[in-house]
VOPAGU-2260 file (C-alpha; in pm, 1 decimal, decimal comma):
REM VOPAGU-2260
SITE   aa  ch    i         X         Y         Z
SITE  UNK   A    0      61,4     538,1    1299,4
SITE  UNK   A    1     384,0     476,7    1499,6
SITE  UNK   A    2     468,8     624,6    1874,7
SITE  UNK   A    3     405,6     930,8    1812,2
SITE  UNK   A    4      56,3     872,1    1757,5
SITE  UNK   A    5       0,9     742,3    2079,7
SITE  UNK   A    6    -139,2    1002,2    2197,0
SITE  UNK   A    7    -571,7     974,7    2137,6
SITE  UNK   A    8    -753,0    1292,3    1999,3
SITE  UNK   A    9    -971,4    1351,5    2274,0
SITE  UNK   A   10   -1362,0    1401,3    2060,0
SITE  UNK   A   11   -1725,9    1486,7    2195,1
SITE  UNK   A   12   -1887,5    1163,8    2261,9
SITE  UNK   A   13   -2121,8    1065,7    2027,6
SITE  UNK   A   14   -2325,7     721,7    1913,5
SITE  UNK   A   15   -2094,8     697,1    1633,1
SITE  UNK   A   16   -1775,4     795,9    1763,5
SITE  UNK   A   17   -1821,5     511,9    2069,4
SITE  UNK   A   18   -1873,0     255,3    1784,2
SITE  UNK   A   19   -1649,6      19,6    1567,9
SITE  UNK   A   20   -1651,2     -95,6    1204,2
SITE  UNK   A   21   -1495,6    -412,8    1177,1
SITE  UNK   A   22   -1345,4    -493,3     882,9
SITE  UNK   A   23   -1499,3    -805,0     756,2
SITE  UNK   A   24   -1792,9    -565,0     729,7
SITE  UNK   A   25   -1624,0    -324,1     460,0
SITE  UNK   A   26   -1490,0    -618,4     272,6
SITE  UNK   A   27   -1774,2    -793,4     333,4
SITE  UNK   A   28   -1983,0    -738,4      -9,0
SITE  UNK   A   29   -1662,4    -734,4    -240,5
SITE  UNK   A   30   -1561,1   -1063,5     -84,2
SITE  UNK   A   31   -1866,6   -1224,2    -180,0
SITE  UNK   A   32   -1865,5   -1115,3    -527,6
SITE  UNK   A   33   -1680,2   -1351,9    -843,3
SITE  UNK   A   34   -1384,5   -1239,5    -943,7
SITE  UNK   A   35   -1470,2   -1190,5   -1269,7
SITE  UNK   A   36   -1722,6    -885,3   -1115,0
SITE  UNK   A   37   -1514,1    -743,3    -885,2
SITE  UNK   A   38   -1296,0    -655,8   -1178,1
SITE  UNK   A   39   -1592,4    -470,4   -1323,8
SITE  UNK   A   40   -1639,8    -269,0    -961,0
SITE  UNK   A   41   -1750,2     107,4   -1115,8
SITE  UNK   A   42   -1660,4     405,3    -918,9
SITE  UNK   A   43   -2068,2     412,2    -868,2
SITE  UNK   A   44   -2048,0      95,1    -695,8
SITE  UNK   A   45   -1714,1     221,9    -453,7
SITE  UNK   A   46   -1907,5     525,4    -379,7
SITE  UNK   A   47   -2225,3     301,8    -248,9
SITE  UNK   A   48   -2005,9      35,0     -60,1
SITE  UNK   A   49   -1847,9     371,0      54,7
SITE  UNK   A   50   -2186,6     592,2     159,7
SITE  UNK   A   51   -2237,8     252,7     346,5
SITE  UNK   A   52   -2002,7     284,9     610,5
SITE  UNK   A   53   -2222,2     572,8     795,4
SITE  UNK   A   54   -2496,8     346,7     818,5
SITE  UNK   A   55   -2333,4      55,2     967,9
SITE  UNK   A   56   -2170,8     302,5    1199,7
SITE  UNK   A   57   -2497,7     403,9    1339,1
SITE  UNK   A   58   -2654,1      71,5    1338,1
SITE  UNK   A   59   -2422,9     -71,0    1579,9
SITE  UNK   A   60   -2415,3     -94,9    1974,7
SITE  UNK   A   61   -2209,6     176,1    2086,6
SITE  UNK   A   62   -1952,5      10,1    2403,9
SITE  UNK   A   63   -1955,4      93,5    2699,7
SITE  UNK   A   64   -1700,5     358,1    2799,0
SITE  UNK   A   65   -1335,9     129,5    2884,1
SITE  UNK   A   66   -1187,0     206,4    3258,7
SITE  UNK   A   67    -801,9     288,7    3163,2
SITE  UNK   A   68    -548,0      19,5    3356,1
SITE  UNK   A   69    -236,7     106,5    3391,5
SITE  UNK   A   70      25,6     -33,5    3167,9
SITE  UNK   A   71     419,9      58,3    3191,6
SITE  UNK   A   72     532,5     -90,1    2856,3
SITE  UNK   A   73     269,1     127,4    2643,3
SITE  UNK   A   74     404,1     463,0    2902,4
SITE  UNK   A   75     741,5     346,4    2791,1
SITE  UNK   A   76     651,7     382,6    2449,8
SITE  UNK   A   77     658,7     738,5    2462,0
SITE  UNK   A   78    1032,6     758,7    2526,5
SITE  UNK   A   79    1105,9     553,4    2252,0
SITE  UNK   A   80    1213,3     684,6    1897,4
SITE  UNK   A   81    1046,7     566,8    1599,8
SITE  UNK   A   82    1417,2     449,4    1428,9
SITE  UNK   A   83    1445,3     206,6    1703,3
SITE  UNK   A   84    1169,4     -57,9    1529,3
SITE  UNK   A   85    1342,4    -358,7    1795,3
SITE  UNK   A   86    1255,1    -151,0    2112,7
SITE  UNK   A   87     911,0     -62,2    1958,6
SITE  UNK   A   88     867,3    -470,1    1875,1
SITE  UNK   A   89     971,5    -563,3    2202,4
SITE  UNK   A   90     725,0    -256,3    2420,6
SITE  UNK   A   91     427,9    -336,6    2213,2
SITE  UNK   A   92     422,9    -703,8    2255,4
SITE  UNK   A   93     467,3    -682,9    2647,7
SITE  UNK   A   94     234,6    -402,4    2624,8
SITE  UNK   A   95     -36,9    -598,4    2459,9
SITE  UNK   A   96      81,8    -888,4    2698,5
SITE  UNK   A   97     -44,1    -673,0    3017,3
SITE  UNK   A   98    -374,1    -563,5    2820,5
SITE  UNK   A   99    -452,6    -970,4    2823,5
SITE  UNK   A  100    -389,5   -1040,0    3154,9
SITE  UNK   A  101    -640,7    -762,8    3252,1
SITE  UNK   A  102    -849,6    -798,9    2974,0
SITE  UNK   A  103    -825,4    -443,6    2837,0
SITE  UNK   A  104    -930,0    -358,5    2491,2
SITE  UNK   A  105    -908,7      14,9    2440,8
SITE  UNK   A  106    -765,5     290,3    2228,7
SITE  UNK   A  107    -423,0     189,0    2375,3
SITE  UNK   A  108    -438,0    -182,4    2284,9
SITE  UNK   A  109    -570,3    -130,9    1935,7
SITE  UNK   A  110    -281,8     123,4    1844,1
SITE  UNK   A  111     -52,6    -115,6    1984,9
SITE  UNK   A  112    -202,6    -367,5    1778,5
SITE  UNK   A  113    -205,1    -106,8    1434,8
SITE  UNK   A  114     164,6      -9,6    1499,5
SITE  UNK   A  115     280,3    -345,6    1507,4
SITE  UNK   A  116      44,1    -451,7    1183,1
SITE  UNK   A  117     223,7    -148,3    1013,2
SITE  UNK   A  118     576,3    -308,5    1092,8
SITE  UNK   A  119     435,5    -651,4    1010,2
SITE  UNK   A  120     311,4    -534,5     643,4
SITE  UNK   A  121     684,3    -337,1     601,6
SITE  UNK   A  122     835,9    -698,6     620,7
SITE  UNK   A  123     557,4    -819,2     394,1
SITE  UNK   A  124     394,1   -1049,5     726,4
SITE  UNK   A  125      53,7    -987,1     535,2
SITE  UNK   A  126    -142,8   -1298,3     728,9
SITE  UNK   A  127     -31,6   -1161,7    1113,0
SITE  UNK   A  128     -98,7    -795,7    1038,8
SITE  UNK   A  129    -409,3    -893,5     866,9
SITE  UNK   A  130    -529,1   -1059,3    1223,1
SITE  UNK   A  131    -398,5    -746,3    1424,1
SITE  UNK   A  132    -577,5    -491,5    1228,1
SITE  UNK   A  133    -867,7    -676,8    1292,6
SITE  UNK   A  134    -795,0    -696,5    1709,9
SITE  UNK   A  135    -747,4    -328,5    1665,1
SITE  UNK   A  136   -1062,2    -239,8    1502,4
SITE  UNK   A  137   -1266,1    -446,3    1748,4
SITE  UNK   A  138   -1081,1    -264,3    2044,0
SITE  UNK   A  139   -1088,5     138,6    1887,9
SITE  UNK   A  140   -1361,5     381,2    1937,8
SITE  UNK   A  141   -1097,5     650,5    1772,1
SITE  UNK   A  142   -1174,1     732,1    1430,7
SITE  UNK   A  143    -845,1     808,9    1347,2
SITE  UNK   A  144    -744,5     446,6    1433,6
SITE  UNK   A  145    -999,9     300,7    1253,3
SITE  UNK   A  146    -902,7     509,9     943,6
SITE  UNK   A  147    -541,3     451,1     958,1
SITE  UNK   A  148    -595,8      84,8     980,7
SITE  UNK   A  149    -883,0      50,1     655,9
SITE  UNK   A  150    -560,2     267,2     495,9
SITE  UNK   A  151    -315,1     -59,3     619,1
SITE  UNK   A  152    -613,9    -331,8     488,2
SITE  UNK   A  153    -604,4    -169,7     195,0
SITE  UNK   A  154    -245,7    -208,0     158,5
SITE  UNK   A  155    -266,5    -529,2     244,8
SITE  UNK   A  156    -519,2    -576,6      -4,3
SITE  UNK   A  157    -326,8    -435,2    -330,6
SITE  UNK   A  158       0,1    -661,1    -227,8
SITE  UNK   A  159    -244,0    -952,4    -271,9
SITE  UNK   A  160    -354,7    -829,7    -633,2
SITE  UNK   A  161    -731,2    -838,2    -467,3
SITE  UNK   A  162    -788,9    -507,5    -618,1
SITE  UNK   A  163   -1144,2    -476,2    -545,7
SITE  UNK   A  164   -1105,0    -536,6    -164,1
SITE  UNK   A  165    -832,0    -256,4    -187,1
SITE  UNK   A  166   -1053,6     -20,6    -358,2
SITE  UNK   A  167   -1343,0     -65,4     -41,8
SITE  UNK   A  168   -1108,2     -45,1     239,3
SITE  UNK   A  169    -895,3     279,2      97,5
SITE  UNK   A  170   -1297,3     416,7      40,2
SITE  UNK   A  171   -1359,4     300,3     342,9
SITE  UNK   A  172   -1066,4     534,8     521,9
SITE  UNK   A  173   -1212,1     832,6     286,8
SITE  UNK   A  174   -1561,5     811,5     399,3
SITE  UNK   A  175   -1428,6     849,4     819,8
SITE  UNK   A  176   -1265,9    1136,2     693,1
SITE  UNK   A  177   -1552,8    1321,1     535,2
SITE  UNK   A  178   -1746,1    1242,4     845,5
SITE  UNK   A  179   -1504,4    1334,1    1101,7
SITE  UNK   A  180   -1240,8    1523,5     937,1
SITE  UNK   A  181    -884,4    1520,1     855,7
SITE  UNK   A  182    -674,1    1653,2    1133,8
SITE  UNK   A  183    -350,6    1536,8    1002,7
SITE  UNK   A  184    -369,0    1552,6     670,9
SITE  UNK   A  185    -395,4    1198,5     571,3
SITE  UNK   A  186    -682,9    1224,4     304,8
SITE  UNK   A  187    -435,4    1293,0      16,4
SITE  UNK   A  188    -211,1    1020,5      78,4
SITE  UNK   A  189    -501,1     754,8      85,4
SITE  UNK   A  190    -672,3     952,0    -217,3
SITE  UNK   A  191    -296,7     899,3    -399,4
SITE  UNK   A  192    -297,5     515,9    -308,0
SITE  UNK   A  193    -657,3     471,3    -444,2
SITE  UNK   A  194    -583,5     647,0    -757,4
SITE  UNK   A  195    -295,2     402,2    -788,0
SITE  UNK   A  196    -523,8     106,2    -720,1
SITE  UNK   A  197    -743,6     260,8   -1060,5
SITE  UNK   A  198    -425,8     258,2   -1240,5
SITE  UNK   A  199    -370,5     -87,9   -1189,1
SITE  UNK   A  200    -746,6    -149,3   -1288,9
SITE  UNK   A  201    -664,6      65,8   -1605,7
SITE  UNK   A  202    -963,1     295,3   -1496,5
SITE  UNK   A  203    -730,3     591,4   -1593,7
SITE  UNK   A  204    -999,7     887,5   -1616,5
SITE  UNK   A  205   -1086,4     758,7   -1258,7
SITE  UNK   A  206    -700,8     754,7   -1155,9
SITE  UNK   A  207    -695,8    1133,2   -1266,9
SITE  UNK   A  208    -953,9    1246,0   -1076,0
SITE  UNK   A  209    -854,6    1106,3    -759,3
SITE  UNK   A  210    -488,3    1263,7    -843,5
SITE  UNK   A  211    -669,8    1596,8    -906,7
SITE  UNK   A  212    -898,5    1589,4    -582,4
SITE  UNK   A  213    -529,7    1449,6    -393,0
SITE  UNK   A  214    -360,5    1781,7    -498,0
SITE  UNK   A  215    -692,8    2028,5    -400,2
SITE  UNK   A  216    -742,9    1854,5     -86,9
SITE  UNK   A  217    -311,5    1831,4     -15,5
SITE  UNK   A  218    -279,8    2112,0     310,4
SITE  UNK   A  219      23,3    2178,3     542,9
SITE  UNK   A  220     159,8    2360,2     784,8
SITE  UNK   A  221     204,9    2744,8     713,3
SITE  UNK   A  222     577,1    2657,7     690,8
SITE  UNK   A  223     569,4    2399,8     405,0
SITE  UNK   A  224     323,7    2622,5     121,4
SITE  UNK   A  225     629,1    2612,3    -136,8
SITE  UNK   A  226     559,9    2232,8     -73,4
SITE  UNK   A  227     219,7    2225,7    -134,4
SITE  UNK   A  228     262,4    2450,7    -412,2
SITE  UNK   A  229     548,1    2213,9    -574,9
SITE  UNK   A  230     315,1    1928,0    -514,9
SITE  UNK   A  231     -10,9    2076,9    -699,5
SITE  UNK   A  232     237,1    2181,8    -973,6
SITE  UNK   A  233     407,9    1858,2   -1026,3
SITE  UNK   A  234      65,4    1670,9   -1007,2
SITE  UNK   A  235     -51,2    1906,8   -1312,1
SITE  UNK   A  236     258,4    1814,8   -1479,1
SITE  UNK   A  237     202,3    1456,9   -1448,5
SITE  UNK   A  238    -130,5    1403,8   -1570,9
SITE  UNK   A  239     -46,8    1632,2   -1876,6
SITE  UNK   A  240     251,2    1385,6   -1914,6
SITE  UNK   A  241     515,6    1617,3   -1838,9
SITE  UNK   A  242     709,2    1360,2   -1689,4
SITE  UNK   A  243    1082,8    1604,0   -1661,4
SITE  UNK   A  244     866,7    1931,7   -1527,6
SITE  UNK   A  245     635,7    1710,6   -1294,7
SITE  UNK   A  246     983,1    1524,4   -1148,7
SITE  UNK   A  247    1109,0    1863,7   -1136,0
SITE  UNK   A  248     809,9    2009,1    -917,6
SITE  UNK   A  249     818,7    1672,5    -683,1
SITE  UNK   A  250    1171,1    1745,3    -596,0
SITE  UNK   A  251    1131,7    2060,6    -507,8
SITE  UNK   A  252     852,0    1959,9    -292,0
SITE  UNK   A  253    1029,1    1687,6    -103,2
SITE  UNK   A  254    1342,1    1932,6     -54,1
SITE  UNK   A  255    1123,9    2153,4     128,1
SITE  UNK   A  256     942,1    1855,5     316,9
SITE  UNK   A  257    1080,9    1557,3     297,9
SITE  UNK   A  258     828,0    1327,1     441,6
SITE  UNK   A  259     564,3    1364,3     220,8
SITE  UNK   A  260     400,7    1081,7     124,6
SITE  UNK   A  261     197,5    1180,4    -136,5
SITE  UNK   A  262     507,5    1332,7    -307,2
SITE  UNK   A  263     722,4    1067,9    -285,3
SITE  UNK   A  264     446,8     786,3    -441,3
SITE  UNK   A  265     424,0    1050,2    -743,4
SITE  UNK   A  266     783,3    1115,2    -780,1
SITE  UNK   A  267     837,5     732,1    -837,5
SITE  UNK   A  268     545,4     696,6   -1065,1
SITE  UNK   A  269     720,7     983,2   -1274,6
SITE  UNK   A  270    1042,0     802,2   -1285,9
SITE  UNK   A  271     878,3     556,3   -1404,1
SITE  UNK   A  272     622,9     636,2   -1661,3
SITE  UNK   A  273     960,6     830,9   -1828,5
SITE  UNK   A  274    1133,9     523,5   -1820,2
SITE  UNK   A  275     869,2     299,5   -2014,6
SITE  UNK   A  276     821,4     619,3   -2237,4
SITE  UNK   A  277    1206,8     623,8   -2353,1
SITE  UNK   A  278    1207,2     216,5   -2372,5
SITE  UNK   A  279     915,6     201,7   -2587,8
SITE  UNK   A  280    1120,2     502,9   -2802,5
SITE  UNK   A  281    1435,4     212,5   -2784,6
SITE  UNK   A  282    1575,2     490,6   -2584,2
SITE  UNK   A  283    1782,3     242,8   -2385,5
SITE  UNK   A  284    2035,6     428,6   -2215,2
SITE  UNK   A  285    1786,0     700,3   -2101,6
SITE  UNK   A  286    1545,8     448,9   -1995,5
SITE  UNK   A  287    1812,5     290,6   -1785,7
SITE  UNK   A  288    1845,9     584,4   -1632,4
SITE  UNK   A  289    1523,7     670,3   -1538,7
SITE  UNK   A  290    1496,0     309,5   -1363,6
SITE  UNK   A  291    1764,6     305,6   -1157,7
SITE  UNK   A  292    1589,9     656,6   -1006,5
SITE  UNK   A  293    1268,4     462,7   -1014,3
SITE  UNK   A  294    1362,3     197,7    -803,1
SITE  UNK   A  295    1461,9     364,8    -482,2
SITE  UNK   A  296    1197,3     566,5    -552,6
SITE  UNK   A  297     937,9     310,7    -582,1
SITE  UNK   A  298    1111,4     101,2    -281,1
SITE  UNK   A  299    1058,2     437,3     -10,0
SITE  UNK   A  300     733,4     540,4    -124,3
SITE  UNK   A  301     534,7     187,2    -177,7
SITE  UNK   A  302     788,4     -88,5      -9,5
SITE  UNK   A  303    1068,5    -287,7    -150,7
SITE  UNK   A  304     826,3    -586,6    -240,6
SITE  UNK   A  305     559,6    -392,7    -365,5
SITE  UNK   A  306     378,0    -504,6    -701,4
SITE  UNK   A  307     527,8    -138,4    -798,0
SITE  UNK   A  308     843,8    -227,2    -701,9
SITE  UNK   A  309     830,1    -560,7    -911,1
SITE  UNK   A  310     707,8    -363,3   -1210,8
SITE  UNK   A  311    1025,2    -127,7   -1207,3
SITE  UNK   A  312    1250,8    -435,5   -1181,5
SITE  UNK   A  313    1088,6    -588,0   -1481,8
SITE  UNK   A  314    1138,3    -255,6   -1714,0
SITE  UNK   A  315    1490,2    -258,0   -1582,3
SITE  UNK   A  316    1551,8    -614,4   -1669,0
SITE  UNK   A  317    1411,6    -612,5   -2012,2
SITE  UNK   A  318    1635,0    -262,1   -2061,8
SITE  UNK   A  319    1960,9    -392,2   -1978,3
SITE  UNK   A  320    1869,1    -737,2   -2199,0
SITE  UNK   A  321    1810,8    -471,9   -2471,1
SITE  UNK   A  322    2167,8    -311,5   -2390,8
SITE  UNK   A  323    2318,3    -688,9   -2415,1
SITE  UNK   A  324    2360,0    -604,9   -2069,9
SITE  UNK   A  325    2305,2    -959,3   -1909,0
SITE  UNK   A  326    2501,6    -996,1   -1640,0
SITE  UNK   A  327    2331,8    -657,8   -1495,4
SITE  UNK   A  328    1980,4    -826,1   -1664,0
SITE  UNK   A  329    1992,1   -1157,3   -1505,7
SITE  UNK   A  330    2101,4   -1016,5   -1151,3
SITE  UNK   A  331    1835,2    -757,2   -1181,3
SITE  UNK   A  332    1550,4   -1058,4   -1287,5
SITE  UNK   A  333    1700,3   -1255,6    -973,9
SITE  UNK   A  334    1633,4   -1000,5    -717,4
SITE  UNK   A  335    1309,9    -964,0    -890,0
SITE  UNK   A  336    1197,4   -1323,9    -855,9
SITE  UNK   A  337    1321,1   -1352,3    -524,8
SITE  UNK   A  338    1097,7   -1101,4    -405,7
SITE  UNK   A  339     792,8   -1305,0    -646,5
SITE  UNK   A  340     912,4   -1628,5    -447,2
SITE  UNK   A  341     831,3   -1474,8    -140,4
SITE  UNK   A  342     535,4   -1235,4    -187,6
SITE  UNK   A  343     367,8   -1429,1    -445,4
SITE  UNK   A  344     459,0   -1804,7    -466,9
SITE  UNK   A  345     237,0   -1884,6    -749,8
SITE  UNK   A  346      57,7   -1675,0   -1029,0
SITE  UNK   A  347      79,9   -1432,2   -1314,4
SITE  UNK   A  348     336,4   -1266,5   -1155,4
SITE  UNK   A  349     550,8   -1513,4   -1051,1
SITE  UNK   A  350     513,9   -1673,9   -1361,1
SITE  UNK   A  351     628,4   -1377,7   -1561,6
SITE  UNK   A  352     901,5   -1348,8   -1371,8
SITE  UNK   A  353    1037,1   -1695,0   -1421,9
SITE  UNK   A  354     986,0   -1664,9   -1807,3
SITE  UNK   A  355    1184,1   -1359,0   -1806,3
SITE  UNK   A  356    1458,6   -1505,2   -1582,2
SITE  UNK   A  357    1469,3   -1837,6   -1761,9
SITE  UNK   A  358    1527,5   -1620,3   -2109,8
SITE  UNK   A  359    1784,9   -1442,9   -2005,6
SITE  UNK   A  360    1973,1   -1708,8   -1840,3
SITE  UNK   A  361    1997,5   -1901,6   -2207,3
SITE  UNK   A  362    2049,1   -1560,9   -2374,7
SITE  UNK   A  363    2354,0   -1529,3   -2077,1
SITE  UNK   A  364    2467,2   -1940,4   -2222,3
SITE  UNK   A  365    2366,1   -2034,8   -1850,0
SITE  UNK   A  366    2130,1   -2338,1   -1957,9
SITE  UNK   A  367    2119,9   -2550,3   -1670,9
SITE  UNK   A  368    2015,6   -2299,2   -1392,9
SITE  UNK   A  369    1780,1   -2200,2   -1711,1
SITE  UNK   A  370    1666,0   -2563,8   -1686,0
SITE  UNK   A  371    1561,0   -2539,0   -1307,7
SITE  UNK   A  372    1371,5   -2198,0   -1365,7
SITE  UNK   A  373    1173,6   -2407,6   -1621,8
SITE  UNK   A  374    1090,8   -2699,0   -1412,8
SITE  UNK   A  375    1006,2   -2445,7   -1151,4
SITE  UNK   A  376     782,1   -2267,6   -1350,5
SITE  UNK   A  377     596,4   -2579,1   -1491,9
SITE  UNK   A  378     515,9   -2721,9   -1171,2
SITE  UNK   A  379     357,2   -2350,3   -1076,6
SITE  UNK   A  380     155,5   -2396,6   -1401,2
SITE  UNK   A  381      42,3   -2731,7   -1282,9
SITE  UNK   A  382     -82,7   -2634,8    -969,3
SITE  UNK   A  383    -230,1   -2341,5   -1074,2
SITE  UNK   A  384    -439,0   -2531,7   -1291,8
SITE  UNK   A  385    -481,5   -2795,3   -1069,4
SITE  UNK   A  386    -623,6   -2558,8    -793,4
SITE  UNK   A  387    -885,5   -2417,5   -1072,3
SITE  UNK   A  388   -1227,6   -2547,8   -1096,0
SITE  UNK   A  389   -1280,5   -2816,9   -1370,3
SITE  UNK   A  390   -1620,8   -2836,0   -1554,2
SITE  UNK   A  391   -1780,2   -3091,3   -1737,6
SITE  UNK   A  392   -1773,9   -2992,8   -2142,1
């Protein structure tokens, strides 16, 4: 959702469509749940927490109708192109500024508040778009809005690694869609991030079905069929693990419409499943290839701090190491824990990273910066086990 969007589809009033799902309440029974079983979620269990969301619709209050205020800075918004993110910033905080002092919450306020969550989560502010998606679900009675922002929690969701809460909210989005419908063509692109959400699970057959039900349900304009046709093609080609025909079939579809989504996520997925398939083959140069097309890739279609992102940087690392390409290995592993600093701080992840760094450092005869990446890396380990519970043997 950006400016253009500001615009609210105008529906037949109904008890549901007057009503608001707040997100605690999607998350609410995954958040509950032990780590340990959310791991175990089966695609049963994200079709019930799914099927749910009707229910809870109906059960709540529907709001009274809101009286529209005036408010120049959201009019203003109109005039303002997407590309210019300051003047957006800037509108939709003294927009949101006016809806306080009157005490509006409506349509208007909660796609102020989405827009500005979306910009937030681009610049990986994860806590303060968190709290606005929230605002904005309170305030909507659009279902679009709520969609688009159980889409953004989700997001949100897989950054963290809380995979589980990711796989409700993106079900979430999916279930307002079969209800309501899908008037611009957003189904696929949340249907693509699920599957990638099962990937990470390693719930592959799942993965492949929600690719398969992305393509069939993937529609556009009259103008942009050799798209969709590209796109249904290359998807084909991918989960037959014809990684050069199904790269082949995304480009074509992005050359004929270059802002889709859903095209772009499986393009960089291609890149990179060819890479790890030519490293594993020692393929090294070919593999080093493939990366360094995966990486922009992965940066436009998921984020540049995206746990996708990270994953390409790692391949890339450990292929130039193999190449006895350090210099290019340990300025590769830098930019990748610098991003692991920030997003994660502690961890797995951030752990990996370190070990990675630190080895190629020594490998590169740099042992005292490899000496601070290992002191770093033992006091994570320290307070990651201090932080876990300790029981009585």
């Amino acid at each position: 959702m950006t400016a253009s969007s500001l615009t609210v589809i105008q529906q037949k009033p109904s008890l549901a469509d007057s009503m608001v799902l707040p997100v605690d309440k999607v998350l609410q029974s995954i958040e509950s749940k032990p780590a340990a079983e959310q791991s175990k979620s089966s695609p049963a269990k994200a079709a019930d927490q799914s099927n749910d969301l009707p229910k809870i619709l109906e059960s709540q209050k529907p709001k009274p109708p809101a009286v529209k205020t005036p408010n120049k800075y959201y009019d203003e918004l109109k005039s303002v192109p997407d590309t210019d993110t300051a003047k957006l910033k800037e509108l939709y905080n003294k927009a949101i500024e006016e809806f306080d002092k009157t005490g509006t919450r409506d349509d208007r306020y909660a796609v102020c508040m989405s827009d500005l969550a979306e910009m937030e989560l681009k610049e990986d502010n994860l806590a303060s778009a968190e709290a606005r998606i929230k605002k904005s679900l309170d305030a909507s009675t659009d279902h679009e809005i709520t969609s688009s922002n159980y889409q953004l929690v989700g997001d949100i969701k897989g950054r963290q690694n809380r995979l589980a809460e990711a796989e409700a909210a993106y079900c979430g989005s999916i279930d307002i869609f079969g209800k309501y419908g899908d008037p611009r063509h957003q189904q696929a692109i949340v249907l693509e991030k699920l599957a990638s959400i099962y990937d990470r699970q390693g719930r592959a057959e799942q993965a492949k079905a929600t690719r398969l039900k992305a393509t069939d349900l993937a529609t556009f304009d009259t103008g942009t069929k050799g798209a969709q046709n590209a796109y249904k093609l290359g998807t084909k080609a991918l989960l037959a693990n014809d990684y050069p025909e199904a790269i082949k079939q995304f480009e074509m579809s992005l050359m004929v419409q270059p802002d889709f989504k859903a095209a772009k996520m499986n393009l960089a997925i291609c890149y990179q499943h060819e890479a790890l398939e030519h490293q594993q083959k020692k393929e090294f140069p070919k593999a080093e290839t493939n990366y360094l097309q995966a990486l922009p890739a992965m940066e436009a279609a998921f984020g540049p701090k995206h746990t996708y992102t990270c994953t390409v940087l790692q391949g890339l690392t450990e292929t130039y190491e193999s190449e006895n390409k350090l210099d290019d290995a340990e300025k590769t592993a830098q930019h990748w824990v610098d991003i692991e600093r920030e997003a994660h701080k502690s961890g797995q992840p951030m752990m990996n990273a370190l070990r990675i760094y630190s080895r190629i450092l020594k490998s590169n005869k740099k042992n005292d910066q490899a000496v601070a990446i290992d002191k770093e890396l033992a006091d994570i380990d320290a307070k990651d086990k201090a932080s876990k519970p300790q029981f009585a043997s």
